[in-house]
C-alpha positions as CSV (number, residue, x, y, z in Angstrom):
1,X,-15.9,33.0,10.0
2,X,-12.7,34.5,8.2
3,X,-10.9,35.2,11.2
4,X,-11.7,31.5,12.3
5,X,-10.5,30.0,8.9
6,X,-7.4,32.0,9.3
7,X,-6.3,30.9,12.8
8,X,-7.5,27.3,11.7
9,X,-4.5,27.9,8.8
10,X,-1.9,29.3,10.7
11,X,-1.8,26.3,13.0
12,X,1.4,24.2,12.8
13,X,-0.4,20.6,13.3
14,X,-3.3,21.4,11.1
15,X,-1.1,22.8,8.1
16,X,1.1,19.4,8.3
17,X,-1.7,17.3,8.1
18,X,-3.8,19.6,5.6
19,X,-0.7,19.4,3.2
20,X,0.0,15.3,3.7
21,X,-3.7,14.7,2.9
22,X,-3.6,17.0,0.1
23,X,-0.9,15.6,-1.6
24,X,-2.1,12.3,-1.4
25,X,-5.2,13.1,-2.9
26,X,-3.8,15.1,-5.6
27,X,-1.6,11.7,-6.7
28,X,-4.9,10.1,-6.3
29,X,-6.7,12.4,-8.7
30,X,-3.5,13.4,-11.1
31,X,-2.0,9.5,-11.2
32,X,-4.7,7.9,-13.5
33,X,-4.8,10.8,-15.8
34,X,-0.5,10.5,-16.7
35,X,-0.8,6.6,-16.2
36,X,-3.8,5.7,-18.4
37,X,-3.1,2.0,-18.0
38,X,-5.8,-0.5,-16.5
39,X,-5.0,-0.9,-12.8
40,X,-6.0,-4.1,-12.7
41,X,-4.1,-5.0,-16.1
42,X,-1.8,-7.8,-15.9
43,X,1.6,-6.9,-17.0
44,X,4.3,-9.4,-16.0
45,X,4.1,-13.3,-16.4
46,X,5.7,-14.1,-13.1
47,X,5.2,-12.5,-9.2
48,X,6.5,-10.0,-7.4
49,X,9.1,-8.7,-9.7
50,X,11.2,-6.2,-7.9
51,X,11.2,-2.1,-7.9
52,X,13.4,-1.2,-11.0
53,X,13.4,0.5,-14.6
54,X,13.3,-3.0,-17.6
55,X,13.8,-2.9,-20.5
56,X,13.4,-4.8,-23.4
57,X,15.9,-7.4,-24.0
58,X,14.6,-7.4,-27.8
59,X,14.9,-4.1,-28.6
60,X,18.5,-3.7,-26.7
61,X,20.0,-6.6,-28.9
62,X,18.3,-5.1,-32.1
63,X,18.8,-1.4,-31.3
64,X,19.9,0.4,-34.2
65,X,23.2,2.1,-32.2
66,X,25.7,0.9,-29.9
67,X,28.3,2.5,-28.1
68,X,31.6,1.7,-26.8
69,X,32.5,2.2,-23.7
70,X,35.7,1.6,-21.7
71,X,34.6,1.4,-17.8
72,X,37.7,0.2,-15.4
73,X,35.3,-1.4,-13.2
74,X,32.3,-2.8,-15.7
75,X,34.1,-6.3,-15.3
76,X,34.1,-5.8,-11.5
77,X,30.6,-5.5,-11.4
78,X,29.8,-7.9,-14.1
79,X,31.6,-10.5,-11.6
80,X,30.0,-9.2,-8.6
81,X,26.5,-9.5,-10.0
82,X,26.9,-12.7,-11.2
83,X,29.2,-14.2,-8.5
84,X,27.9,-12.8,-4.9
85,X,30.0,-13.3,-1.4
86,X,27.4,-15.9,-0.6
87,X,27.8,-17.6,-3.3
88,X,31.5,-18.1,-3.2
89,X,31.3,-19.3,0.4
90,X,28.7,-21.7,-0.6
91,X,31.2,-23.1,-3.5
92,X,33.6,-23.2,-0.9
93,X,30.9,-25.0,1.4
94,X,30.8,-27.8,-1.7
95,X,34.0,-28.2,-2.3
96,X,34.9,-28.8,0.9
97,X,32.3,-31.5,1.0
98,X,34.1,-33.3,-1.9
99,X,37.4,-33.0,0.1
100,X,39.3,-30.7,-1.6
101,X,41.8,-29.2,0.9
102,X,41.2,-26.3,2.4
103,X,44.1,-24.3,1.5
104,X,43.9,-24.9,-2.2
105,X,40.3,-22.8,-1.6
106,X,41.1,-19.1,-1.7
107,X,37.3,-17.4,-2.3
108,X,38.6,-14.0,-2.9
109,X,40.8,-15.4,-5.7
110,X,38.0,-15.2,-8.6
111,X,40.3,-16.8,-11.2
112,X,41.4,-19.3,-9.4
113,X,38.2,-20.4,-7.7
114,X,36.4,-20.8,-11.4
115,X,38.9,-22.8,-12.4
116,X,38.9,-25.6,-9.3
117,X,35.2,-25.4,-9.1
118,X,35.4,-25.9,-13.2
119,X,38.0,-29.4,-12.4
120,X,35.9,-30.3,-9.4
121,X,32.2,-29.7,-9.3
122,X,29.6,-32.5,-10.8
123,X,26.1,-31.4,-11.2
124,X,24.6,-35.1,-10.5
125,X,26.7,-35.7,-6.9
126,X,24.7,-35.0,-3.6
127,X,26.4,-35.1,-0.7
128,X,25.1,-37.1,2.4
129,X,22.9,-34.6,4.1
130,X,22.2,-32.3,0.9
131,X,18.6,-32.0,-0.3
132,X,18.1,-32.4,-3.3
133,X,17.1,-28.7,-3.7
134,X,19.9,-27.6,-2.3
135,X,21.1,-29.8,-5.5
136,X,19.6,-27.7,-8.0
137,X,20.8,-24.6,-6.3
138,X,24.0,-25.7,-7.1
139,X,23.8,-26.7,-10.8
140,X,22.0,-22.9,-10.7
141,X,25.4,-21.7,-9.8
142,X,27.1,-23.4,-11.8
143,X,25.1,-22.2,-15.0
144,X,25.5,-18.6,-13.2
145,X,29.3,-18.8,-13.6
146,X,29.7,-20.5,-17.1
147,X,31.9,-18.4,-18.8
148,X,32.1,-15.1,-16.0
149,X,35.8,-14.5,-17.2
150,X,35.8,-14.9,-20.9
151,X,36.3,-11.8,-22.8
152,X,34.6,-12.9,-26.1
153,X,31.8,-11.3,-27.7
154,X,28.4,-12.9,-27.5
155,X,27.4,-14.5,-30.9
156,X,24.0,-13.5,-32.1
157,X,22.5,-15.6,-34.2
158,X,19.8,-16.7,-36.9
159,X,17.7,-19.5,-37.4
160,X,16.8,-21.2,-41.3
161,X,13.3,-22.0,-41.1
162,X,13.9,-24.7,-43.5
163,X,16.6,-26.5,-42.1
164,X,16.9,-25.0,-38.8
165,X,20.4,-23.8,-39.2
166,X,21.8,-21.1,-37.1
167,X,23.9,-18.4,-38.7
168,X,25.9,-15.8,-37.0
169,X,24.1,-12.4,-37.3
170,X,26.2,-10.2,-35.0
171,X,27.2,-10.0,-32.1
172,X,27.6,-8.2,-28.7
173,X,31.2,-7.5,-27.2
174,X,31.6,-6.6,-23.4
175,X,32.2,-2.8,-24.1
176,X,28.8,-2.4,-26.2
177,X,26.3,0.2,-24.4
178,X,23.0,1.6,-25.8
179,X,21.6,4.4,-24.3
180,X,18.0,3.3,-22.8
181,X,16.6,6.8,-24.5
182,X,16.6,4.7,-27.8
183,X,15.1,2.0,-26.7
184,X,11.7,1.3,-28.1
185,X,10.1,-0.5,-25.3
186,X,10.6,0.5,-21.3
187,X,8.9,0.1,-18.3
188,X,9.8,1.3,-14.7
189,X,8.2,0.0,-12.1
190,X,8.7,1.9,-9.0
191,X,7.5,-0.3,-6.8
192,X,7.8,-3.6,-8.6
193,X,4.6,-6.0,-9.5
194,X,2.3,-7.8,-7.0
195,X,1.3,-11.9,-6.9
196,X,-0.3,-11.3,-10.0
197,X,2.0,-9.3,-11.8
198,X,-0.1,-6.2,-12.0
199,X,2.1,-2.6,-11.3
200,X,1.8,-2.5,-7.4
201,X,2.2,1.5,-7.6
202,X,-0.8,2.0,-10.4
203,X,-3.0,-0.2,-7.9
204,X,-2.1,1.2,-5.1
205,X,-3.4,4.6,-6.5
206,X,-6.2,3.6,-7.3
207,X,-7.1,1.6,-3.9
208,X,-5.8,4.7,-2.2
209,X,-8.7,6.7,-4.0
210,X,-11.7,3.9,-3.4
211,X,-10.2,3.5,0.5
212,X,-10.8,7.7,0.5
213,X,-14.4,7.1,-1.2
214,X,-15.1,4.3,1.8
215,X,-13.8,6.4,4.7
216,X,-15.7,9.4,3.7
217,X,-19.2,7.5,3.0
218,X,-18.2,5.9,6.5
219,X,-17.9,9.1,8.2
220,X,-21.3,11.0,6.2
221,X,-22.7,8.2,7.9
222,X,-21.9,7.7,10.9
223,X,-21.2,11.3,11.8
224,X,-25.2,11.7,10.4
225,X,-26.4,8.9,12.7
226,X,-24.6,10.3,15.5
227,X,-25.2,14.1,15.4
228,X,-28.9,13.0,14.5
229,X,-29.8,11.0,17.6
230,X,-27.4,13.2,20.3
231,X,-28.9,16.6,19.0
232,X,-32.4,15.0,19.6
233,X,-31.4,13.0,23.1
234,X,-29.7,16.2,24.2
235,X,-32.3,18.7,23.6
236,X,-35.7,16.7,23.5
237,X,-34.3,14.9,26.9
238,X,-36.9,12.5,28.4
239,X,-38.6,9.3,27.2
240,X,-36.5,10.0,23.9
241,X,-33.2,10.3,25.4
242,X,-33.9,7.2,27.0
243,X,-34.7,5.3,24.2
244,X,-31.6,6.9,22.5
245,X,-29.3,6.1,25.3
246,X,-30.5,2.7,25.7
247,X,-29.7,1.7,22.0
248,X,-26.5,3.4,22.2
249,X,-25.7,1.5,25.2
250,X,-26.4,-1.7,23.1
251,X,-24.4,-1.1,20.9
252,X,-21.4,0.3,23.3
253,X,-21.7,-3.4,25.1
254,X,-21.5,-4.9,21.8
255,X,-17.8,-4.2,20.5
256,X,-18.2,-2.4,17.1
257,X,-15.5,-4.3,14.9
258,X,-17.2,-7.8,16.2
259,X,-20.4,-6.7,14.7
260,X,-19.2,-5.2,12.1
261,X,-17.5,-8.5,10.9
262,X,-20.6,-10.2,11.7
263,X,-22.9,-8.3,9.6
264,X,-20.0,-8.1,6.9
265,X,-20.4,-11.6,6.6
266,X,-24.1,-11.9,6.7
267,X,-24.5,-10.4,3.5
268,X,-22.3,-12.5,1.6
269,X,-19.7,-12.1,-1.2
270,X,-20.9,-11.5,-4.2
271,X,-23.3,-8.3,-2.5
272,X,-20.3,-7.0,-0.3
273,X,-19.4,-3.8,-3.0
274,X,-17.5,-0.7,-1.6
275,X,-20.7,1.7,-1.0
276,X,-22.1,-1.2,0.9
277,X,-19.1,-2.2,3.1
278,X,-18.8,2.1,3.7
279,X,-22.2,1.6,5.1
280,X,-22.0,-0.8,7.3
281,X,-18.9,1.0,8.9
282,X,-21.0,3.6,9.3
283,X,-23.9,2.7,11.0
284,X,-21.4,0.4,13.6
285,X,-19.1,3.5,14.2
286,X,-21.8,6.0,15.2
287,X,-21.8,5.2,19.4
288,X,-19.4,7.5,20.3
289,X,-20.2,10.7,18.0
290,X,-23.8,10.5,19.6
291,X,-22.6,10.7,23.2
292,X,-20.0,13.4,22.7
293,X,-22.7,15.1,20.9
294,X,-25.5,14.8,23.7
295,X,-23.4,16.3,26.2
296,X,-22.8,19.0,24.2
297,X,-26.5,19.7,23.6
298,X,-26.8,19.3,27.3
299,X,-24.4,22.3,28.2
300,X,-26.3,24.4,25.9
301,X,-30.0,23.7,26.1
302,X,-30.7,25.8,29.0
303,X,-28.7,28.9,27.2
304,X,-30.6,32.3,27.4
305,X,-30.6,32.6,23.5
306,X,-31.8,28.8,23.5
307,X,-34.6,29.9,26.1
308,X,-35.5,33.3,24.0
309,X,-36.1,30.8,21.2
310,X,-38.9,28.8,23.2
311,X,-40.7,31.7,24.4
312,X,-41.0,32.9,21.0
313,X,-42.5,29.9,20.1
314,X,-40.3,28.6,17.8
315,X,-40.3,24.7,17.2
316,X,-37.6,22.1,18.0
317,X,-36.1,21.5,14.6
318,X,-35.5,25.5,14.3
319,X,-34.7,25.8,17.8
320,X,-32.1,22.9,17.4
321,X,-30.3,23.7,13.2
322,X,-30.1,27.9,14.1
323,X,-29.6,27.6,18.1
324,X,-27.8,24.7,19.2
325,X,-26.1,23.6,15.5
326,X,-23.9,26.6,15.0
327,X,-22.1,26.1,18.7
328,X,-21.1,22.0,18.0
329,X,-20.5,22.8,14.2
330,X,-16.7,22.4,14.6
331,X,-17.1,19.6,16.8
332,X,-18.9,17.4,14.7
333,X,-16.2,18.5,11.9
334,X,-13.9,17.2,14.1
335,X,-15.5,14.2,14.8
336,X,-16.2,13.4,11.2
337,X,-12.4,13.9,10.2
338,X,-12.3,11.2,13.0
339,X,-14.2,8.9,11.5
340,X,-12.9,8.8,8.1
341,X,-9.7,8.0,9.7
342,X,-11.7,5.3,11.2
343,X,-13.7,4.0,8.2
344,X,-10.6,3.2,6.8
345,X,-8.7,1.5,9.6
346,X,-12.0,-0.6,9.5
347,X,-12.3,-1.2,6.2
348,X,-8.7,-2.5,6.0
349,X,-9.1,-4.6,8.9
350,X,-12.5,-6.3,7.3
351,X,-10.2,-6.7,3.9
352,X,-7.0,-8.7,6.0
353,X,-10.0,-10.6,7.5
354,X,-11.2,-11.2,3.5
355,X,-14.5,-9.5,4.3
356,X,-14.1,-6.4,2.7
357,X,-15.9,-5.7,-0.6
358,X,-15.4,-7.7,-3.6
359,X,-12.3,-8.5,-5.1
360,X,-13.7,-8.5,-8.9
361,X,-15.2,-4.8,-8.7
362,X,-12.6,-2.6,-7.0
363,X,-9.5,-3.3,-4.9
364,X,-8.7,-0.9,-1.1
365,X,-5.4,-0.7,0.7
366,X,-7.3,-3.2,2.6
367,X,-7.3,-5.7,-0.2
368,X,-4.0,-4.7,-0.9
369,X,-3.0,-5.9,2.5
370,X,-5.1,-9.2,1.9
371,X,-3.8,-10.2,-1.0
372,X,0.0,-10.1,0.4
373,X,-0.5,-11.9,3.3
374,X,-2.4,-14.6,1.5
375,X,0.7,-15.2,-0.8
376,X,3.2,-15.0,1.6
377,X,4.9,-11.3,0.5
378,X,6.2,-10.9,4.5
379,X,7.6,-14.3,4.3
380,X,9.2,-13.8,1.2
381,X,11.0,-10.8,1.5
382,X,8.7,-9.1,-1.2
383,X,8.5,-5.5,1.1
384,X,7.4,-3.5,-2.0
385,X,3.5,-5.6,-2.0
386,X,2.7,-4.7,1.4
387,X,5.2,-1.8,3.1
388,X,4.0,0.9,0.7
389,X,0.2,0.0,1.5
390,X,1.1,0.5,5.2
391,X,2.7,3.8,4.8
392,X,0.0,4.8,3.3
393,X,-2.3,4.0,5.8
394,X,-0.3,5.3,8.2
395,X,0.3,9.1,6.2
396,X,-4.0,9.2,5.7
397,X,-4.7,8.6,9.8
398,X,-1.5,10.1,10.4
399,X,-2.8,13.3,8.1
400,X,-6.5,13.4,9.4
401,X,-5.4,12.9,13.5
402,X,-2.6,16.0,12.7
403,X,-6.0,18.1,11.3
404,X,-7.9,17.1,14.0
405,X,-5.4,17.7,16.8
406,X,-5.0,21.4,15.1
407,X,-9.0,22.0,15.2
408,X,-8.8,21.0,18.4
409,X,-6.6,23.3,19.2
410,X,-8.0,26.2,17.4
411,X,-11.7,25.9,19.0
412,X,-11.1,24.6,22.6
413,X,-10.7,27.8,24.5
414,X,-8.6,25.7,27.3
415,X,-6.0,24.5,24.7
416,X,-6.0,27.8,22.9
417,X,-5.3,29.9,26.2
């Protein structure tokens, strides 16, 4: 058994996929105790805000120091940020539509470009041909680039309760920096928020973990089922493999993810919870795990020890957990790394389909996946609500096939040699 374990670890594939897995479940497991907030906690009043560090607004106006800093290109990118190359070409796209020559246009010229657009632009024409959001875009501009040049300080001010009064408190030049180590309040969101505004990394821990929980109650299951009925059709033979073969074959005609969706749906909503949908993967995924494992049982049932253990008269059960077990045992750990793999493909595709558990109790990568597609993430650009789920996926199958392919390697005398 050492000797086995040792030459199972000093296999290339299974060390890469024993080590993707792992770390993955040690974020899973280490994630929720340094992040204590509520996954499902709703933390921005907007969607899909992008990946980035914020911080608060109030507490970098109010922050007790400031410090001056002269950066040659902080106006540069104060322009840039504010005034983008598409931007200038679309200005240059307007103005041209309100026949201002050509050559008086120069786009590159910053200066001068503010200033025509300043004589020229009127936020209530529309051109023949322009929509009238294409309208708004343009008074957004326009309120983009009030005042990009000016050097002056920003005035903070106070309001009077009373008479509603504004008096200058302070105010901010162009050179003023805080360090963000001061400031009270700051958030990063490494992989932005989702259509809800909930922290897309903090849930996507989380439904990493439950989409674990489903894909290993899928595979207890199903590899159960299946090393259950082939163990009994391959050694009992008969009437009972019969019976055994001919409700496997049922269920081989029927295609696995068709019932699956159809029993999914049978039992409703509100009674589709994560144990439940691992369940039902199970008992639909069990076809193939039974047949391997009857052809196993078939190459060995006739084995002298097998025979030495019916002459001395012990009975099938023995016969079949001390005789026939031990030989298949790293098959069916094969096969049950399989279908874990499988249990969650299957549980994500049921959750894309919206027939995955409930959306109130717990959330998968499945959901996750769900949730994006219903508002429009792909479409949108929004990469960060669905591109990190499917990495994921793809680094847990990824992970388990890499293990598998290594076992595989490691006990099959033909690959080995």
């Amino acid at each position: 058994m050492k000797h086995t374990i040792q030459q199972v670890f000093h296999d290339g594939k299974f060390i890469v996929g024993f080590s993707i897995f792992m770390v993955i479940l040690i974020i899973v497991i280490v994630y929720p105790l340094i992040i204590t907030n509520p996954p499902l906690q709703i933390i921005a009043k907007g969607t899909f805000f992008p990946p980035g560090i914020y911080v608060s607004t109030y507490d970098s106006v109010n922050a007790k120091t400031t410090y001056s800093l002269d950066l040659t290109d902080a106006q540069t990118k104060r322009i840039e940020n504010r005034l983008t190359d598409q931007m200038r070409k679309d200005m240059q796209t307007w103005l041209l539509a309100d026949n201002v020559p050509a050559s008086q246009i120069d786009i590159t010229n910053t200066a001068s470009l503010l200033k025509l657009w300043g004589e020229k632009y009127d936020p209530n024409k529309q051109f023949s041909g322009m929509t009238y959001s294409k309208v708004r875009y343009y008074q957004r501009v326009n309120t983009s680039v009030q005042g990009l040049l000016s050097t002056e300080p920003e005035i903070l001010a106070t309001k009077d309760p009373q008479t509603g009064a504004l008096t200058e408190a302070g105010e901010v030049n162009e050179n003023d920096y805080i360090n963000i180590s001061q400031v009270a309040n700051v958030r990063v969101l490494p992989l932005g928020t989702d259509n809800f505004g909930r922290d897309v990394l903090t849930v996507l821990v989380k439904a990493t973990g439950v989409s674990l929980e489903i894909g290993l109650i899928a595979g207890l299951v199903a590899t159960a089922i299946g090393l259950t009925l082939g163990l009994l059709a391959g050694y009992i033979g008969g009437w009972v493999d019969d019976i055994i073969m001919f409700v496997t074959n049922i269920f081989t005609v029927i295609p696995g993810f068709v019932l699956l969706i159809l029993i999914s749906f049978s039992i409703g909503q509100d009674k589709r919870g994560a144990f439940t949908i691992a369940v039902v993967i199970g008992f639909t995924s069990w076809v193939w795990t039974a047949r391997a494992v009857r052809s196993q049982v078939f190459s060995l049932r006739n084995r002298d020890h097998v025979n030495l253990s019916k002459l001395s008269g012990h009975s099938i059960p023995r016969i079949i957990l001390n005789d026939i077990l031990p030989y298949i045992a790293s098959y069916v750990v094969m096969a049950f790394i399989l279908q874990i793999s499988s249990g969650i493909l299957a549980e994500a595709g049921l959750s894309i389909l919206g027939l995955g558990p409930r959306t109130t109790d717990v959330f998968t990568l499945g959901l996750m996946m769900n949730w994006a597609m219903i508002y429009q993430a792909e479409i949108l650009g929004k990469w960060w609500a669905y591109f990190p789920v499917l990495v994921t996926i793809a680094l847990i199958t990824f992970s388990m096939n890499l293990m598998n392919t290594g076992l595989d390697q490691v006990f099959n005398p033909a690959l080995r040699d």
